[in-house]
C-alpha positions as CSV (number, residue, x, y, z in Angstrom):
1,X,-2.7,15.8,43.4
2,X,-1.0,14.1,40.1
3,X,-0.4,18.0,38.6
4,X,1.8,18.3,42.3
5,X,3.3,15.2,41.9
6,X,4.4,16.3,38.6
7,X,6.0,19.7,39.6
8,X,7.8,17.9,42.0
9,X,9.2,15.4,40.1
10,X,10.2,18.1,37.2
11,X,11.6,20.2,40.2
12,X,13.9,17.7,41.1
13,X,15.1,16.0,37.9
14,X,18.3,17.0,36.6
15,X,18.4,20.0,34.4
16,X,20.4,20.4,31.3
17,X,20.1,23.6,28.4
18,X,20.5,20.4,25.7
19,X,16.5,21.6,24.9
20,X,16.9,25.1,25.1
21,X,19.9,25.4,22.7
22,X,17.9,22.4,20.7
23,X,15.0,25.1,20.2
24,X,17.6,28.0,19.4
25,X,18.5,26.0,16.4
26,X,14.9,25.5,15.4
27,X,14.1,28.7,15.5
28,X,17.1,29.7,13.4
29,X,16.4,27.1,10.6
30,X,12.4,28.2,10.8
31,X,13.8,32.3,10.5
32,X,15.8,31.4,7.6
33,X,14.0,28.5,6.1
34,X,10.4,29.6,6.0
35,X,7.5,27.4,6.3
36,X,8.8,24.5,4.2
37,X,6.2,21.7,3.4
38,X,5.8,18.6,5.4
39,X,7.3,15.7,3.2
40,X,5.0,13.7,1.0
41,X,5.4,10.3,3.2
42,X,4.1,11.9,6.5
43,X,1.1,13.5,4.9
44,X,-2.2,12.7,6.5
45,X,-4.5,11.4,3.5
46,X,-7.7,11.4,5.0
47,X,-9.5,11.7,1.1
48,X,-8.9,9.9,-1.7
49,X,-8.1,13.4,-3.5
50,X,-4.9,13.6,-1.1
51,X,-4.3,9.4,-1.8
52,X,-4.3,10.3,-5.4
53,X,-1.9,13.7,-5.0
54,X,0.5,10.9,-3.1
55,X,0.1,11.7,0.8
56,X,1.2,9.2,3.0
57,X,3.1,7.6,-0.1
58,X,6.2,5.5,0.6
59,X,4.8,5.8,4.7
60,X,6.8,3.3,6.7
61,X,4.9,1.8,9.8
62,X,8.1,1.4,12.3
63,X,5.5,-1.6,14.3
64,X,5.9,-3.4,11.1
65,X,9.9,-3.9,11.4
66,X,11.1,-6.2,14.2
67,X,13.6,-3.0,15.4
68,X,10.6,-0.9,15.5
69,X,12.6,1.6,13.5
70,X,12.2,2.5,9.7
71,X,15.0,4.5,7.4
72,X,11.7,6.8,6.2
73,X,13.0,10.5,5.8
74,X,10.8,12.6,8.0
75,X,12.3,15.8,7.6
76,X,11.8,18.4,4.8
77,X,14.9,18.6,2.1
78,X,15.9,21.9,3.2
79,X,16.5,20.8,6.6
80,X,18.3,17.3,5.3
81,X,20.7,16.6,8.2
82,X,20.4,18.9,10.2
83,X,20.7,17.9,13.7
84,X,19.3,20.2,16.9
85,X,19.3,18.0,20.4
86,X,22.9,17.6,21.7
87,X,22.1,15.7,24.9
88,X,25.0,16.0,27.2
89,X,26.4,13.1,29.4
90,X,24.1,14.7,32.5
91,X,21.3,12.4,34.3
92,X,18.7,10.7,31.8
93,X,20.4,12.6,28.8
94,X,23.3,9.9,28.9
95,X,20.9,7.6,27.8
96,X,19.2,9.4,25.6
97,X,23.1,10.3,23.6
98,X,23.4,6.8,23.4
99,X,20.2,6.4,22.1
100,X,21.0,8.8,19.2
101,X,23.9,6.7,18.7
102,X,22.5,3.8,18.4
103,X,19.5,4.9,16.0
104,X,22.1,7.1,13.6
105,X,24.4,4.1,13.6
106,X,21.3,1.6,12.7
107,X,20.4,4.0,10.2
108,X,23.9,4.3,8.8
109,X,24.0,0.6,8.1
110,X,20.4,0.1,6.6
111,X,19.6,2.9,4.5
112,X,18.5,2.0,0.8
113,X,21.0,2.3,-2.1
């Protein structure tokens, strides 16, 4: 029953290709980029080994700010900027673009000097 609601729901929400150019990007950066490493901050360090190799350090818990947001860098150097989902003005992904607004202003205006 839930996995028809679901379909149904999906059948009738607005469609967009925002995602599916988002993932042509991705797949362009991966083909030329490689397998770059994760950064440092969102390492798992699940032994003290990987503690004392630096994983997880400099992590910032975004439920500790009162925005719920944090200025952490989550994305590996070589891919510094680079920006794949282009929401259009189209059902929910009006929202969503000011969303992105909102969160690339915010970060714009509190990043560390």
């Amino acid at each position: 029953m839930h996995l028809t609601e679901a379909v149904i729901y999906l059948s009738l929400a607005p469609k967009s290709n925002a995602v599916y150019a988002a993932r042509n990007r991705v797949k362009a950066d991966v083909k030329q980029t490689g397998n770059v490493p994760v950064p440092m901050q969102i390492r798992n360090a699940p032994t003290k080994l990987m503690k004392d190799l630096g994983y997880g350090e400099g992590y910032q818990y975004a439920h500790n700010s009162a925005e719920k947001l944090t200025t952490m860098t989550t994305m590996p150097d070589e891919l510094a900027g680079h920006e794949y989902y282009e929401p259009t003005e189209q059902g929910n992904e009006k929202r969503f673009k000011q969303r992105l607004a909102y969160l690339k202003e915010w970060r714009a205006t509190h990043q560390e000097h």
